[in-house]
N, C-alpha and C positions, 0 to 999 in steps of 0.2 A: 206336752204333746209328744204323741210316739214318735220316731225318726219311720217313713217310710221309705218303699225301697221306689218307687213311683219314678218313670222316665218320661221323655217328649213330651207334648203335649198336658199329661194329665201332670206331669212334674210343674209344669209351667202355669197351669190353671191354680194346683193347689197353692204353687208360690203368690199369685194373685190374690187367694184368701187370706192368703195370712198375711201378707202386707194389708189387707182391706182392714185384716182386726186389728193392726196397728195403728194403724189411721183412728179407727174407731175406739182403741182404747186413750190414745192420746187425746181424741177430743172430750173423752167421756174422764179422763180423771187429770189430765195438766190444763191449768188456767192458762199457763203463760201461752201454750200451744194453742188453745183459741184465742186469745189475742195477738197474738201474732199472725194469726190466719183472719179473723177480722183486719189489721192491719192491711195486709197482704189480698183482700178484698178489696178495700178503700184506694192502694195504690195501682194495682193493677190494671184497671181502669183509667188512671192519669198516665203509668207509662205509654201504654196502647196509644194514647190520642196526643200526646206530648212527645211522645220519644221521636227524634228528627228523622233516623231508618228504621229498617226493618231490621237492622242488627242490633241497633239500639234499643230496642223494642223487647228484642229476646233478650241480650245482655240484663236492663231493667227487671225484666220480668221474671229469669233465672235468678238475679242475686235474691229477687223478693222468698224465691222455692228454695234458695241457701237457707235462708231463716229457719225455715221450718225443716229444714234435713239435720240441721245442729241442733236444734231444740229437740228432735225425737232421739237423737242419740244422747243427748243430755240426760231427758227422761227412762231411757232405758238404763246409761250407766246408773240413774238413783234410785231404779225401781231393783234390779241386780245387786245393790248397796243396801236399803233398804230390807229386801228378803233376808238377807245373810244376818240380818237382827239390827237391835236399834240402839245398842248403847255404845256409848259415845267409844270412839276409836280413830288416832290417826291417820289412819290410811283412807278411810270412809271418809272422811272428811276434806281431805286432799281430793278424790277420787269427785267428790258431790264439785267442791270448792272450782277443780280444771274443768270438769261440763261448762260449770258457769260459765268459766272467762272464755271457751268456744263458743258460747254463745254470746258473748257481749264481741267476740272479736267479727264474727256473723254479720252481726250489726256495724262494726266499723267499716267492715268491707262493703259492705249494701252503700253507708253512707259514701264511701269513697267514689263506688260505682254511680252511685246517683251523681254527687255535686260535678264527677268527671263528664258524664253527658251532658248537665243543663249547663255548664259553667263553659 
């Protein structure tokens, strides 16, 4: 995509699509990122009616949208990794390798967050 030169308002609309087609390209080519949005479907609904306030509530229900903020930038650094070619290479690899454990660390925060409200 071109760089536009676009201010106010219409700067702010066009940043709206393009994060739309990020969304949409995540759900349309990473697995993990629908299921973790399935996931995050299933729970969201039990924070809402479980969580003891209404801080808890948001807390719950922001680490569930953490999930899904480190898995798109997971996907973007392997699609960035990926483009630049596909034979095997160190740094690509390291690069794929640290996505991952951001998003496995995602996950331990979520779980921390959880077991620290109902517990």
């Amino acid at each position: 995509m071109a760089k536009t030169d676009a201010t106010g308002i219409t700067r702010i609309i066009n940043a709206a699509g393009y994060s739309w087609l990020g969304f949409k390209a995540a759900f349309k080519h990473e697995s993990a990122f629908r299921q973790e949005l399935g996931l995050i479907l299933v729970l969201t609904p039990a924070a809402l009616y479980y969580g003891p306030t209404h801080a808890d509530k948001a807390i719950l229900v922001a680490s569930l949208f953490f999930i899904l903020l480190v898995e798109i930038l997971n996907s973007a650094i392997e699609a960035v990794v990926d483009r630049h070619g596909d034979e095997m290479h160190e740094l690509s690899g390291r690069a794929k390798d640290m996505g991952s454990a951001a998003v496995l660390l995602a996950f331990i925060i979520v779980g921390l967050i959880w077991f620290s409200v109902f517990i």
